[in-house]
N, C-alpha and C positions, 0 to 999 in steps of 0.2 A: 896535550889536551886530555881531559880527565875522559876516561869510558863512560859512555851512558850506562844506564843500569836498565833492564830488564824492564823496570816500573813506569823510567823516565820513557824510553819508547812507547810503550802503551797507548800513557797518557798522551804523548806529542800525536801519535795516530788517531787516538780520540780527537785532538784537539784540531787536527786539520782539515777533519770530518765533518765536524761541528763549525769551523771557519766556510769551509763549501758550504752548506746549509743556509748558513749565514748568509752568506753571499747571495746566495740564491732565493733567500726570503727578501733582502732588500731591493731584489728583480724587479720580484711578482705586482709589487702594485702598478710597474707599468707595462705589464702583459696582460691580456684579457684574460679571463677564466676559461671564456671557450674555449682558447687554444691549448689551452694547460691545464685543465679544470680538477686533475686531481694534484698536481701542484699547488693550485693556488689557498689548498688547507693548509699547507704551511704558514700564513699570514698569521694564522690564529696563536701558534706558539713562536712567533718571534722573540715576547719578549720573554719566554724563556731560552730561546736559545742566548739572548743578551746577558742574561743571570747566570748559565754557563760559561761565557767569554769572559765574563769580569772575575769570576772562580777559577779560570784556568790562568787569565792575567795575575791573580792572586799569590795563585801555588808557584808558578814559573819568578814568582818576585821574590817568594820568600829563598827560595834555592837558589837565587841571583844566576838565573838561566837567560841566554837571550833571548828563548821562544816568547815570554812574555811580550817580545815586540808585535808579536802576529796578531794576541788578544787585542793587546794594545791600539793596533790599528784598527783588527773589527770595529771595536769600540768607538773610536774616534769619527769613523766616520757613518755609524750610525749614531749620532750623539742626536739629529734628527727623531728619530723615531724612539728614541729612550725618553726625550721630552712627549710625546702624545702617550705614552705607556706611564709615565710618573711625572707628578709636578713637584718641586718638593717646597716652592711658598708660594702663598695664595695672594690676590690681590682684594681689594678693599676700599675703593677710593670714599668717599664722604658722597653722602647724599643729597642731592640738587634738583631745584624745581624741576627742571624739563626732563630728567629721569624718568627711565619706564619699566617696565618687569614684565617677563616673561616665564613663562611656566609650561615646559611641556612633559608632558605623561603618557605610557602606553600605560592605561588601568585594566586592561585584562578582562573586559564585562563587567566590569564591577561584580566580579567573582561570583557570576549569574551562572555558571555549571558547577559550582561550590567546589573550584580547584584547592583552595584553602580551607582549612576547620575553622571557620571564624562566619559571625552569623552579623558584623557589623561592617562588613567592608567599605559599601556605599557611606559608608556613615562617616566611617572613619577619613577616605577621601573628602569628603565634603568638608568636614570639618578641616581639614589641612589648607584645601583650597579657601577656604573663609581668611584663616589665621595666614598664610600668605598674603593672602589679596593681590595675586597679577593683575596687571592690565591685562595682556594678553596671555587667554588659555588655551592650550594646543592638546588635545585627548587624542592618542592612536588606541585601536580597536574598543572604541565606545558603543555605548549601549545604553539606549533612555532607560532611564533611573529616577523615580520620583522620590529619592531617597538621598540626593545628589542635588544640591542645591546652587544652578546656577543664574538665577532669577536675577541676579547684582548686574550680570553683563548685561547692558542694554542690548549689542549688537551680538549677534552668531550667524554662524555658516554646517548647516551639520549635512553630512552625507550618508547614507544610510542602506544598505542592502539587508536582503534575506524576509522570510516571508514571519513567524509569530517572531521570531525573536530577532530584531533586528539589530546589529550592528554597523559599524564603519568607523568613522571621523568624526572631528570638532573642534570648530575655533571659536573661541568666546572671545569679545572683546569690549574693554571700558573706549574705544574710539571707533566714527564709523566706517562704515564696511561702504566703498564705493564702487567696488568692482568683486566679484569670485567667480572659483573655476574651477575644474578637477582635471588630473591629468592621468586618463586611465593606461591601464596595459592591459597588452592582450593574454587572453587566456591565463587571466588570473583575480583573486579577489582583493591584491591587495591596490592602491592605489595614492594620488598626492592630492589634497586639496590645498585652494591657497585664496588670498584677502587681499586686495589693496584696501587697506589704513590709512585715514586720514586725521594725524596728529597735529592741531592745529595747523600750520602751513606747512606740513611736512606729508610726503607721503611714502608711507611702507608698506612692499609687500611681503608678508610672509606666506611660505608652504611650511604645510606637517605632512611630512612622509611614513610609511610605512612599507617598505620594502617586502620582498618575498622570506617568507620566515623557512626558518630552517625546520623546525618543526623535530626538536629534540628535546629531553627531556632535563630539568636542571639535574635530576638526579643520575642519568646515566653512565655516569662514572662504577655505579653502584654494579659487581659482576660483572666486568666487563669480559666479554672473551674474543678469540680472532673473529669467529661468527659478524658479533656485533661491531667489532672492531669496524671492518668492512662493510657493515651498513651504513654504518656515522661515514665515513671516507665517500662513499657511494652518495646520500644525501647531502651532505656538505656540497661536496662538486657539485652538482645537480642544481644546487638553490642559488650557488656561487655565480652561475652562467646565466641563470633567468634573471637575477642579479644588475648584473652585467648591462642585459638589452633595457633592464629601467632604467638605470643609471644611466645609460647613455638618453634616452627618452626625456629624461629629466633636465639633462645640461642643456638639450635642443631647446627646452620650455624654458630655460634662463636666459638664455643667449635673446630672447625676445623682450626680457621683460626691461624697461627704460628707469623703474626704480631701483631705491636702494631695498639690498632683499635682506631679511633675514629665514634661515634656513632649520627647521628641528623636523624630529623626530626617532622612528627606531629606524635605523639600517640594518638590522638586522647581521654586522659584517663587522670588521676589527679596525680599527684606525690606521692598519700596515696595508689594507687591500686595496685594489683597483678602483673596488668603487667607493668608496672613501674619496681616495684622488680625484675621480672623476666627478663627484659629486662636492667637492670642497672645492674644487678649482684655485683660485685666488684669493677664495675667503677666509677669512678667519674662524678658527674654533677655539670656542670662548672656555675649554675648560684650559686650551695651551695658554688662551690670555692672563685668565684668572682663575683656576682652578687650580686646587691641592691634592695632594695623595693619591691614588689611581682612579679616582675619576669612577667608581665602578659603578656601572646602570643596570646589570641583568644579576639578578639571584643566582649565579651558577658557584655551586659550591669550588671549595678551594681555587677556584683562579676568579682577579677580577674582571672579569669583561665590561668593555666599555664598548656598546652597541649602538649609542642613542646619543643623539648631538644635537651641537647649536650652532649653526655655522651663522657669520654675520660680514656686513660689507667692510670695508677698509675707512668707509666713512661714518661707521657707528663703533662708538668704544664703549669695551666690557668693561665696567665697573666693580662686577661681582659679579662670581658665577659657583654655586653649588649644587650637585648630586645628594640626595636625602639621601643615604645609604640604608640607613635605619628604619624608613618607613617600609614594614615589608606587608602592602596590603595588596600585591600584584607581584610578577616575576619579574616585575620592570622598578627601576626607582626613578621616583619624580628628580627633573631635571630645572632650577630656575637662573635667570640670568636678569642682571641688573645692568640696563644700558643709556645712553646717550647718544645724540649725533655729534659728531669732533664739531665743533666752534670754528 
């Protein structure tokens, strides 16, 4: 048997470092945060440790080494969570009368503390929401805007805190609203409201949620040092656990409801964590159904984060489902899905 060499060890110690890792981020979505809370910041680079596995599966192929079997199998059986991290074809089905659309957005105040140098923001929104035209619109952290034109919905539901400048929720809808509700949490501002819809003889309920925000900046990559390092690690945990006890608040509030549900908004959390799981249950997420390319919904430079979801019941099919990547008139990108109920 040939001697390893110097390099090859290295790299195989990397490599089984990074297989723990591994191993240990495909855990964490079914441990709580609480219990692990600064573990459970590893969810967040899952799919880079997966972009590593397939680079060490790479090298160990090209040297016809067996270690490649180790990557090999990371790989294999997270193939699970490589599909919520990348789609690589989109679906598309054809459009039919009892088709619906849905639309949800965190807009950011309609950029009412002038986070962006742009003086059309409202405007800009508005206009999109026209040129789309959802049935149903779902806004996380809104903010009346007479600048914002949602005069088309007949029906709305909006929720609203704070004293001149108010913010909260919003659901607009072209169908009516026969029941709503809010489901708060304690000691905190963020919250879920939700609709039963009444689609001809059909009734949906949707929630827009809005999770506990982390409350980091896109640009803090920018100087990072150990200092900061340790804050991001310290607030991350922190948001992770509060997290956590909505998420669980929120499955309790499903577990009652007798319709079929559909589910958006920002989670605020990665598609690898707890409360993803927790809050996905059995449902389906419409960007695995019909979505392309990473799916990214938050402006954070160089990595795509996908925050913000559509979760839907097993009796409504995705037809089409796309992230605007490009509209960047918030830190959030508008998310819309084209559905159906299965026949």
């Amino acid at each position: 048997m040939r001697k390893q060499t110097w390099l090859s060890k290295i790299m195989f110690f990397f490599n089984i470092v990074l297989t723990v890792l591994t191993f240990l981020a495909y855990l964490l979505p079914f441990l709580a945060p609480k219990a692990f809370p600064f573990l459970s910041v590893l969810t967040l680079i899952l799919p880079f440790f997966l972009i590593l596995n397939f680079f060490f599966f790479v090298y160990w192929l090209l040297q016809f080494k067996r270690y490649m079997l180790l990557s090999g199998l990371v790989l294999l059986l997270g193939i699970t969570f490589i599909n919520r991290f990348y789609k690589f074809s989109e679906t598309n089905l054809p459009k039919e009368e009892n088709d619906f659309t849905l639309m949800s957005y965190n807009v950011r105040l309609f950029n009412l503390y002038e986070w962006l140098p742009k003086e059309d923001v409202p405007e800009q929104i508005s206009k999109l929401i026209d040129e789309k035209n959802p049935d149903i619109l779902c806004l996380q952290e809104y903010s009346p805007n007479e600048k914002v034109n949602t005069t088309k919905f007949p029906f709305s539901f909006i929720k609203l805190e704070g004293g001149k400048n108010k913010y909260g929720q919003a659901i607009f809808s072209n169908y009516s609203i026969i029941n709503q509700g809010i489901i708060e949490f304690p000691n905190s501002n963020n919250n879920v409201i939700y609709v039963d819809l009444l689609k001809q003889k059909d009734t949906i309920r949707i929630y827009s949620i809005h999770l506990q925000s982390i409350k980091i900046s896109t640009d803090i990559h920018e100087n990072i040092d150990e200092e900061k390092s340790k804050f991001i690690f310290k607030r991350l945990s922190e948001a992770f656990t509060i997290q956590q006890q909505q998420a669980e608040i929120i499955k309790a509030h499903f577990e009652t409801c007798k319709y079929p549900k559909i589910i958006c908004g920002d989670l605020n959390n990665s598609a690898f964590s707890y409360v993803y799981r927790t809050i996905k249950g059995d449902l389906k997420d419409a960007f695995e159904e019909a979505g392309t390319g990473f799916g990214k919904s938050y402006n954070f430079k160089y990595y795509p984060a996908r925050i913000d979801y559509v979760f839907v019941e097993n009796t409504i099919n995705v037809k089409q489902f796309k992230t605007i990547d490009t509209f960047f008139q918030s830190d959030h990108f508008p998310q819309i899905a084209r559905c159906s109920f299965v026949k």
